[in-house]
ZAPA-922439 format. One record per residue (C-alpha): residue in three letters; x, y, z. Coordinates in steps of 0.001 Angstrom, whole numbers. Example, Ala and Ser with C-alpha at 12.3 -4.5 7.8 and 13.67 -1.06 7.14 Angstrom:
// residues 2
[r 'ALA',[12300,-4500,7800]]
[r 'SER',[13670,-1060,7140]]
This chain:
// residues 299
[r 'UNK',[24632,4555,18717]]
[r 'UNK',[21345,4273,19876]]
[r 'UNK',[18110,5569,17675]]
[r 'UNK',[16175,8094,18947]]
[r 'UNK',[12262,8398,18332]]
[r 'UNK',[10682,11488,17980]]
[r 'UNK',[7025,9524,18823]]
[r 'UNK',[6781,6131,20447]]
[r 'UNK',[3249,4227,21060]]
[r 'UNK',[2694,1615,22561]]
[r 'UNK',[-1019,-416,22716]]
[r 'UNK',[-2761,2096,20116]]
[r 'UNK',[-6628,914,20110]]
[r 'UNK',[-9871,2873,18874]]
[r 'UNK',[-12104,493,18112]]
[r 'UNK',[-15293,1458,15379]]
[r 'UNK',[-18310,-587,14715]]
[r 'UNK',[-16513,-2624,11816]]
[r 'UNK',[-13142,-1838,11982]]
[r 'UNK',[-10513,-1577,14958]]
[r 'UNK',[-7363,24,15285]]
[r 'UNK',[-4684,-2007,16928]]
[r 'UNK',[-1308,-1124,17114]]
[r 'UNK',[796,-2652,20140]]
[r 'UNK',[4102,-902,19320]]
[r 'UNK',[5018,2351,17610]]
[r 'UNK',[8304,4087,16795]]
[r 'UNK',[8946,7187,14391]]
[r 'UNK',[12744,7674,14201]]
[r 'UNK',[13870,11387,14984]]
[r 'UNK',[15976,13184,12298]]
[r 'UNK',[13756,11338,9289]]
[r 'UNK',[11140,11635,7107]]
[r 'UNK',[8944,8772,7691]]
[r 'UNK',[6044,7093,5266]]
[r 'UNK',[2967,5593,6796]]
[r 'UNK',[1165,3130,3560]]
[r 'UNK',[-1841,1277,3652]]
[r 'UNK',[-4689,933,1680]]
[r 'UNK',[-7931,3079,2136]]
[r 'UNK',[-9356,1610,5182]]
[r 'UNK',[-6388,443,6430]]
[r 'UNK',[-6477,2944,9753]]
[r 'UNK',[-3419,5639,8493]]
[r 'UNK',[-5308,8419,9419]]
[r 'UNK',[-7274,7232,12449]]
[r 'UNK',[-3837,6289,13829]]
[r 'UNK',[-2106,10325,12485]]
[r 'UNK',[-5401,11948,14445]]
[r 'UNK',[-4215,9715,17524]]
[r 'UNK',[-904,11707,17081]]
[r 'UNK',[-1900,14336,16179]]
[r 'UNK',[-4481,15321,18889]]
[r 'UNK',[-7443,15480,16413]]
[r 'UNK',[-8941,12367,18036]]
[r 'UNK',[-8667,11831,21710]]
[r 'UNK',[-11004,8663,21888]]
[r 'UNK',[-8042,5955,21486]]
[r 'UNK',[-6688,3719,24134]]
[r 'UNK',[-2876,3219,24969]]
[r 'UNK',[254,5455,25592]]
[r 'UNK',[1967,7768,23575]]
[r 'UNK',[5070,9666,24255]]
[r 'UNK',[6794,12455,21883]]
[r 'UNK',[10408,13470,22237]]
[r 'UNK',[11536,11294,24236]]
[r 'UNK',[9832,12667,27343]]
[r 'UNK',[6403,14135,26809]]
[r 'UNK',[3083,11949,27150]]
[r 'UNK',[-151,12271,24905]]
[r 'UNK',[-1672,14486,28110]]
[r 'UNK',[1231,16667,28302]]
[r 'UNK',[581,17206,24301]]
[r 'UNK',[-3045,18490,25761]]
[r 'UNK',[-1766,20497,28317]]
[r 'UNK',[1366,21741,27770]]
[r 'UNK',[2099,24236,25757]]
[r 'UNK',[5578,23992,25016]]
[r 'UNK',[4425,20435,23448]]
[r 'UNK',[1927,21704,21193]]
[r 'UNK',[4580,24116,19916]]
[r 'UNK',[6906,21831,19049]]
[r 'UNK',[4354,19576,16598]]
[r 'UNK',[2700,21180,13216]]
[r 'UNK',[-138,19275,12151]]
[r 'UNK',[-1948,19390,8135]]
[r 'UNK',[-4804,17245,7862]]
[r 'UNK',[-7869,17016,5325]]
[r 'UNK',[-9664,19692,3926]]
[r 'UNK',[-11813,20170,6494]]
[r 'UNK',[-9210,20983,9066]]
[r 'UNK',[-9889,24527,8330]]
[r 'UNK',[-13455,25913,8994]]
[r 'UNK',[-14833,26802,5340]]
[r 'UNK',[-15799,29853,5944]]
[r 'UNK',[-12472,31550,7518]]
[r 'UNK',[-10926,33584,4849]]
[r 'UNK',[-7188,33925,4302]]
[r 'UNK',[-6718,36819,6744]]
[r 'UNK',[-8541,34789,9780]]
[r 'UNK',[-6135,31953,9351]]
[r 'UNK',[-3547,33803,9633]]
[r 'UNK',[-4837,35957,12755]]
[r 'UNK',[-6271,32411,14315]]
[r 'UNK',[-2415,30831,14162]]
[r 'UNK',[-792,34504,15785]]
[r 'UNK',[-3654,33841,18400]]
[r 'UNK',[-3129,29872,18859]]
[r 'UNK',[1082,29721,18313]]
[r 'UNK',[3660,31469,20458]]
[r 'UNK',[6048,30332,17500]]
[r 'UNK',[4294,31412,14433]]
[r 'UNK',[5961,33898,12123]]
[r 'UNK',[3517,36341,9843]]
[r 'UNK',[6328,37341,7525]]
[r 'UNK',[7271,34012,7336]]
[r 'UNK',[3406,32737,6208]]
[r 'UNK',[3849,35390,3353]]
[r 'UNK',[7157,34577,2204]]
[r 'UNK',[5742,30716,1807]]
[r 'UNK',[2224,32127,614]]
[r 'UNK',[4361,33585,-2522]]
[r 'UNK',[6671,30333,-2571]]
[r 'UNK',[3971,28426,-2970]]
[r 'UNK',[1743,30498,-5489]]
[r 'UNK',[-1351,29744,-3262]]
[r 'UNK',[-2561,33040,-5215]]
[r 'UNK',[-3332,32159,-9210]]
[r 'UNK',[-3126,35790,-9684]]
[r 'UNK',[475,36321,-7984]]
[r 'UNK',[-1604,38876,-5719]]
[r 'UNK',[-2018,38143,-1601]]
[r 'UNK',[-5829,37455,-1436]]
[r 'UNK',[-6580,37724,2382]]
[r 'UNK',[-10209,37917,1913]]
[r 'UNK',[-10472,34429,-184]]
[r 'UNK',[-12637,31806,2152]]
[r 'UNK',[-11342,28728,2562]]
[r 'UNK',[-14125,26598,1175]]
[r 'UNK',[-13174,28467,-2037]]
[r 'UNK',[-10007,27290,-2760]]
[r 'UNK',[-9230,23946,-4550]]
[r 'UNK',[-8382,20668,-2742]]
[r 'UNK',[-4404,21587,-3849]]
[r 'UNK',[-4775,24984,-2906]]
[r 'UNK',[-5855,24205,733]]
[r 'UNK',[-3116,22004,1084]]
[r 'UNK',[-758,24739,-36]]
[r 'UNK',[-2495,27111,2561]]
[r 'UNK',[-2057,24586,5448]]
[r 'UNK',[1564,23649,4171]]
[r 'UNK',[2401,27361,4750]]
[r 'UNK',[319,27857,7880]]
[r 'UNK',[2545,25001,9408]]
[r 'UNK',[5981,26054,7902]]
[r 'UNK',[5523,29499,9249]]
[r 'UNK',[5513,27965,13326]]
[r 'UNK',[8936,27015,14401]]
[r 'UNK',[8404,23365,15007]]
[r 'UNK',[10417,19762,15882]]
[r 'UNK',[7563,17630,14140]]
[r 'UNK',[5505,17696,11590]]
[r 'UNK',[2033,15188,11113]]
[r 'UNK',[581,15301,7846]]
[r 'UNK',[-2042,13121,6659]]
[r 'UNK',[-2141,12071,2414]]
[r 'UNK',[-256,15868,1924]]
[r 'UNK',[479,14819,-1666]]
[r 'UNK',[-2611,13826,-3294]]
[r 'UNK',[-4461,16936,-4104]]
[r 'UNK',[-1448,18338,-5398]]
[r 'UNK',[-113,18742,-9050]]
[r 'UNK',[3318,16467,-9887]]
[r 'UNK',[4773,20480,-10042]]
[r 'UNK',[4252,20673,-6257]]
[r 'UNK',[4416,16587,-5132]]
[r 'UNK',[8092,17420,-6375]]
[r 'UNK',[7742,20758,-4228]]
[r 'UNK',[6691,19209,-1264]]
[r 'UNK',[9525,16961,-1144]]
[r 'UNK',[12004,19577,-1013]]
[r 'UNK',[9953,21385,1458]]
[r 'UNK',[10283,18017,3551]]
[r 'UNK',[14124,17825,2895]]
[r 'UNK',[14701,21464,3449]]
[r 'UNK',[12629,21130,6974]]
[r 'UNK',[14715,17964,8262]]
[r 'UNK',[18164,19618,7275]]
[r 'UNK',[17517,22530,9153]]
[r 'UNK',[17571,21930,12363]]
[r 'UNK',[19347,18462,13938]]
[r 'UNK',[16163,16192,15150]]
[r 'UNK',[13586,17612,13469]]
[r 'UNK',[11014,14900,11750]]
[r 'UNK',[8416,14364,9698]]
[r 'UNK',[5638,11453,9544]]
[r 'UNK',[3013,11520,6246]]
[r 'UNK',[583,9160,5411]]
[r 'UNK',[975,8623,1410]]
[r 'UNK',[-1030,6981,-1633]]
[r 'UNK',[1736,8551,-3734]]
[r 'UNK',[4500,5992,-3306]]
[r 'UNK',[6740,6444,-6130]]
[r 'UNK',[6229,10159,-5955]]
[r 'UNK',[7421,10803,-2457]]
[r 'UNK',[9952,7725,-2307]]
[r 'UNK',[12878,10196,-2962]]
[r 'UNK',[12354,11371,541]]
[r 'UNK',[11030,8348,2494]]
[r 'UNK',[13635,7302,4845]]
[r 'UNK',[11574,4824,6792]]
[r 'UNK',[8292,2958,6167]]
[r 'UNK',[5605,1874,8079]]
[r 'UNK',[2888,-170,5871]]
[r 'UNK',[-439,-1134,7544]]
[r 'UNK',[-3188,-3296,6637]]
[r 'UNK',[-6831,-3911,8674]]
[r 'UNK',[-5477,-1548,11514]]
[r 'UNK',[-2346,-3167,12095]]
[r 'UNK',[900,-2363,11007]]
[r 'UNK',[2555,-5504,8759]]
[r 'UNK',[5965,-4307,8238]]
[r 'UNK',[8162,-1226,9032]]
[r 'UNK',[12196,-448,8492]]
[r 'UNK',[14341,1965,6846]]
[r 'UNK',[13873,1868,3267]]
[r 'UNK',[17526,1052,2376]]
[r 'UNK',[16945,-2404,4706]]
[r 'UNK',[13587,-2927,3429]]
[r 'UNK',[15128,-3226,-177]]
[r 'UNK',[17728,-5320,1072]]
[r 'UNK',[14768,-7604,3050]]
[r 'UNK',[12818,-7966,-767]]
[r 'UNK',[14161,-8732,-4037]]
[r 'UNK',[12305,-8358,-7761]]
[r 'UNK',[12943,-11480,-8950]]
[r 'UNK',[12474,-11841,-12546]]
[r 'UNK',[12754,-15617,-14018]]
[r 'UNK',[11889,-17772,-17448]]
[r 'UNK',[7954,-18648,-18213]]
[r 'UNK',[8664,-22916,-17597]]
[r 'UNK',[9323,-21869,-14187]]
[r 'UNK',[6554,-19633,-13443]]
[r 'UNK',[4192,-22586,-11702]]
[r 'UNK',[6883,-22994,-9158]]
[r 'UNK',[7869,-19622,-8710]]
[r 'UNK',[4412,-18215,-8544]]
[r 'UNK',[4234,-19877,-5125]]
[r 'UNK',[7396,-18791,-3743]]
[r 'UNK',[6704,-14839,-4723]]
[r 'UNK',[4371,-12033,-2782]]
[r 'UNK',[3619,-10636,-5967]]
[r 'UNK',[3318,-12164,-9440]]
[r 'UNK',[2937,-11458,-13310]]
[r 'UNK',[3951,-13299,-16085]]
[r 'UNK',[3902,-13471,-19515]]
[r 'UNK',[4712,-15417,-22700]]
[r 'UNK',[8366,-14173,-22106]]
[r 'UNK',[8770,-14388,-18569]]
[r 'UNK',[7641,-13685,-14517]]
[r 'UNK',[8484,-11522,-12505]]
[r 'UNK',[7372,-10345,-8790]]
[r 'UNK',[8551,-9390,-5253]]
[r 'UNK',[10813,-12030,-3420]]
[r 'UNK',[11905,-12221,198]]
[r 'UNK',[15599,-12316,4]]
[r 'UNK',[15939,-15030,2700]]
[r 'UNK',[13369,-17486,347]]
[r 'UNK',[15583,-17109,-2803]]
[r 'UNK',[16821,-20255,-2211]]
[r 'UNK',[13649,-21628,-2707]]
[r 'UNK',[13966,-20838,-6413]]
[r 'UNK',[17321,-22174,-6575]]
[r 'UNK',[18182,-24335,-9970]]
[r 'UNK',[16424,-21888,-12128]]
[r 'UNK',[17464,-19361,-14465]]
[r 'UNK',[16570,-15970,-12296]]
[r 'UNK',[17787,-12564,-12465]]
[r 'UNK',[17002,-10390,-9346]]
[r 'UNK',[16610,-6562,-8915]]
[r 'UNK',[16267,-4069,-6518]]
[r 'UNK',[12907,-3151,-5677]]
[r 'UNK',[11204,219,-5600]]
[r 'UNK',[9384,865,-2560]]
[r 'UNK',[6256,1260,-4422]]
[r 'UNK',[7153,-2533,-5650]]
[r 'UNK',[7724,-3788,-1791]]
[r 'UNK',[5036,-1941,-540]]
[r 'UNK',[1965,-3172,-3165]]
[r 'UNK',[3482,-6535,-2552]]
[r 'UNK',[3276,-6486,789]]
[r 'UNK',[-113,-5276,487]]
[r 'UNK',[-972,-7911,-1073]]
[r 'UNK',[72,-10340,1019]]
[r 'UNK',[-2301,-9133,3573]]
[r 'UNK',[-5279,-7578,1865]]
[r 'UNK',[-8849,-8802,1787]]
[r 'UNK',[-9270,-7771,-1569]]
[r 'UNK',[-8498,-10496,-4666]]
């Protein structure tokens, strides 16, 4: 059966003074939760803004559902409608209170639901004092707070898409695990619904990664489904009188008095063959540092 994307891109480019985005191809599977890594720097959320609509200044073609182009997400409404967007803390103005949010996304969304922003307001204790607090600004809220606000601002619309950029890291490990099942929970409700996050938190949000896209100087260096990605690298872990040879073989190395280990592509395992390994599978925080790595700047 064929895959269906939810977004597809193809020639990405905004280009900065030192830095340029570049990404000739770009497909986020419909029906999945999808993970965009990278270091800081590495263009994650100058490529979500593309998506998003948050930055119109990029070159290339991008198409959502299958049918509707980056203008038609500008101009049509029915497009808008169908894609929820939380971004950084400054995606609210800091001086709307509660209330105006709310009254701003009944003026700007067909599909919004008020009872359904209170229902997730008390889900998500956005209150410390268990109370609604309408007249609370924005700007005076903590970083995990605001997230929480957005989170239900978007969860109240009745979208196909969400486009969140680094949700997780202003939030507690109580609500990482919280967002995850909000993720899950969104996905299995409707068929084709989809979600694409940019993350730091790898290991935290791995439970509900289904595919990965990791990028590094603007580009993106690998991408799959995180079951084939674990398949495609191996921890390998081996004896210390073999770590010289090894060392050059692996992405990722560290060894001690009692042994390597590091990340391995599974088609150069033969290329440690005649030594005493052992070989794992990798966490997709493992494949994804090591792959980082491979193709950062930094030593």
């Amino acid at each position: 059966m064929e895959m269906m994307n939810v977004i597809e891109g193809k020639n990405i480019v905004k280009k900065f003074k030192n830095f340029e985005l570049n990404v000739p191809e770009l497909e986020i599977p419909a029906g999945f939760a999808t993970a965009l890594i990278g270091e800081n720097g590495a263009g994650k959320t100058t490529l979500l803004n593309a998506i998003a609509g948050t930055r119109l200044d990029y070159k290339g073609e991008l198409k959502f559902f299958g049918e509707f182009s980056d203008k038609d997400r500008e101009k049509n409404p029915e497009v808008r409608e169908r894609i929820g967007y939380t971004g950084t803390e400054n995606y609210y103005l800091p001086g709307w209170s509660v209330d105006q949010v709310r009254e701003i996304s009944k003026l700007l969304f067909a599909k919004y639901d008020d009872e359904e922003f209170g229902r997730r307001y008390n889900e998500l204790a956005i209150s410390a004092s268990g109370r609604y607090e309408g007249g609370k600004k924005f700007s005076s809220l903590s970083d995990g707070t605001k997230t929480k606000l957005m989170l239900a601002s978007v969860l109240a619309r009745d979208t196909d898409l969400l486009v969140m950029d680094e949700p997780a890291s202003p939030l507690d490990p109580l609500m990482r695990d919280k967002l995850c099942e909000l993720i899950s929970e969104y996905i299995s409700s409707r068929e084709g619904r989809s979600v694409f996050f940019s993350t730091h938190n790898i290991s935290d949000m791995e439970n509900i990664t289904d595919y990965a896209i990791i990028m590094e100087h603007g580009e993106i260096v690998e991408k799959g489904f995180v079951e084939d990605l674990k398949e495609k690298y191996l921890l390998v872990k081996g004896e210390p009188e073999d770590a010289d040879v090894a060392k050059k073989v692996l992405y990722t190395f560290t060894s001690t008095k009692y042994g390597y280990e590091g990340i391995c592509l599974a088609e150069d395992l033969d290329k440690l063959a005649g030594m005493d390994i052992s070989t794992e599978t990798a966490s997709l925080f493992q494949i994804s540092v090591a792959i980082m790595k491979k193709n950062s700047r930094m030593k």
